[in-house]
N, C-alpha and C positions, 0 to 999 in steps of 0.2 A: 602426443605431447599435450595438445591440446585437452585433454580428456585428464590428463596429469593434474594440469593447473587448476581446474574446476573440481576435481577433488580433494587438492590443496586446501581450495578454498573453502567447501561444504568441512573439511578439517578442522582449519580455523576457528568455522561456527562452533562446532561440536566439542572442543578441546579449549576454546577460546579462555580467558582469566574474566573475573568479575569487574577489574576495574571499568566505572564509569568513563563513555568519551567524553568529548568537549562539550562543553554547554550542558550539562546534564540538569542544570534548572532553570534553563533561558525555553521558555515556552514557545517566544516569537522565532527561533532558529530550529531548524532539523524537524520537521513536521510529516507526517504520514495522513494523506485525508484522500477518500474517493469521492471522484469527480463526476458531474456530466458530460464533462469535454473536457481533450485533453488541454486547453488551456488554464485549467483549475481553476475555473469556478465554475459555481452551481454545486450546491450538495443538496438541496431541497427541492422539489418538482412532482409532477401530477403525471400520473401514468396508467392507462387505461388494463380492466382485466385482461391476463392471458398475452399480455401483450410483451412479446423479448427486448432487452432495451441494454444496453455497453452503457459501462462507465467504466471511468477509469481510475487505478491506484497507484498516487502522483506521491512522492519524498518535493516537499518544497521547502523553499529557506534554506537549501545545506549550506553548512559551513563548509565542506569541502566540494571538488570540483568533479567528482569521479566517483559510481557504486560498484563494488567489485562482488556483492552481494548483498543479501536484507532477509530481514525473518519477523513475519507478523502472522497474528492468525485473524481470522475472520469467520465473525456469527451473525445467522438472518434473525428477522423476526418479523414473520407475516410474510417473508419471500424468498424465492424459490432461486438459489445459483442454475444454470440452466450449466456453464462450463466456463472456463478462463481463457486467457494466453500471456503465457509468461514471457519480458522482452528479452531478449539479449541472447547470446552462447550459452546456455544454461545449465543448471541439473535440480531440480528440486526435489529433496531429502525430505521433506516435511512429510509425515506417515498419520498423523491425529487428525480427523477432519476439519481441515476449515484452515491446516496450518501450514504455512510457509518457510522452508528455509532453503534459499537458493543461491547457490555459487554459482559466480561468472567466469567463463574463461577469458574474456574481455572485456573491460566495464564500460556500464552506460557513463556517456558524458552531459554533465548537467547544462540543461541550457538556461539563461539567468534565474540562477540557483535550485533550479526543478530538473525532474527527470521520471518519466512514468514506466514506473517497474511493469503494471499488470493490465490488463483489462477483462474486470469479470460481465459475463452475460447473465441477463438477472430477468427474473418474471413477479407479479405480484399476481397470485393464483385465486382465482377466487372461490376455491375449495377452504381457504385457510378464514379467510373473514369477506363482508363486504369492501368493495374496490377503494370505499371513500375511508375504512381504517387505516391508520398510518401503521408503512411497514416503513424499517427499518434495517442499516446493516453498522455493525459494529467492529471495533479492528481494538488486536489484545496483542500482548507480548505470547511469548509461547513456553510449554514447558521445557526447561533444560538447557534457558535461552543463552544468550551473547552475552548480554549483560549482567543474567545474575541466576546461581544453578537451578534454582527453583522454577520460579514465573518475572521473568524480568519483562520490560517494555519492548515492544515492535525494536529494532535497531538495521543499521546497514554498515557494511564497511566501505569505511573510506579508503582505503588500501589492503592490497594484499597481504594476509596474514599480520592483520592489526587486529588490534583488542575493541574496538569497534564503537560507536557512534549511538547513545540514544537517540530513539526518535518519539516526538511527541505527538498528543492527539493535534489533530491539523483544528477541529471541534470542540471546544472544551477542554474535558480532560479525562482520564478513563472512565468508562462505564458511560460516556455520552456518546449515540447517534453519529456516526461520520458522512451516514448519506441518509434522507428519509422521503423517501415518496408519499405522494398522495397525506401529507400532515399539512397544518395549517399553517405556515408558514412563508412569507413574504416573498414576491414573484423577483427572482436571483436576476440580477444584472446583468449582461454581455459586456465582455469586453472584447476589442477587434484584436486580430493577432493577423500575422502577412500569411499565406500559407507555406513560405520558407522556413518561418519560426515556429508552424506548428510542427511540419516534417521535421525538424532538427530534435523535436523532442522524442523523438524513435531511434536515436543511434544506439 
């Protein structure tokens, strides 16, 4: 049954209508950006050659309370995915390199308004350039997406078999940077979180 529902839902993606979700031009709501912690922040930071390093791929802002699935793709530049892990009950469909699209059989629950779908393992190689060039990783809609049949935006569902939820760059806005190592850019803030509040963001 179980296996039922999460093909339901990669259905959904697949079959889904064009209409835009909610907030389709509110930038500051429904956001898609990778992390260095999962408390979302840090997207800038220095990282030594060869060296493997997690970050994570956080939905913050949502307007709704619940991901019953989401479909982004993801491009390097100067660095190397070493492997992922996808959260949840899952199945991910996504066949093009780099892209995502994955049904839940039971959704992540958002903890004040976040929720971290993935966490990719990443390397900046020093085959590619010196350590001190900035690499880069980038996050696109996919082809054939949720939102629109061609190349629409990154998006998630809010509910099961809905017409589904843009999501914006968490960074600017397409075609910018969502995480950059080793660039010249301002030493990122901590903020404290309890460790109940970070656990909770793994349901």
């Amino acid at each position: 049954m179980r296996k039922f529902a999460i093909a339901f839902v990669l259905l959904t993606f697949v079959l889904g209508g064009t209409a835009l979700g909610q907030d389709p031009g509110n930038p500051f709501v429904n956001n898609i950006g990778i992390y260095l912690n999962p408390a979302a922040t840090g997207s800038c930071g220095a990282i030594g050659e060869d060296v493997p390093f997690t970050v994570f791929v956080i939905l913050t802002a949502l307007t709704h309370d619940e991901v019953w699935g989401w479909e982004a793709g993801f491009t390097y530049d100067n660095i190397l995915k070493l492997g992922h892990t996808v959260f949840g009950d899952h199945v991910n469909a996504g066949t093009r390199p780099g892209e995502f699209i994955v049904g839940l059989g039971s959704p992540l629950l958002a903890v004040n308004g976040n929720v971290i779908v993935a966490e990719l393992t990443l390397m900046v190689n020093g085959f590619y350039n010196d350590v001190n060039f900035p690499s880069n990783v980038f996050v696109s809609g996919i082809y054939f997406s949720l939102i629109d049949p061609i190349q629409g935006p990154p998006a998630y569902l809010e509910a099961s078999g809905s017409t589904g939820v843009a999501l914006h760059q968490a960074i600017g806005g397409m075609g910018d940077a969502q995480l950059s190592m080793n660039c010249d850019c301002a030493p990122v803030g901590v903020e404290e979180s309890s460790w109940g509040n970070v656990k909770s963001l793994f349901r």
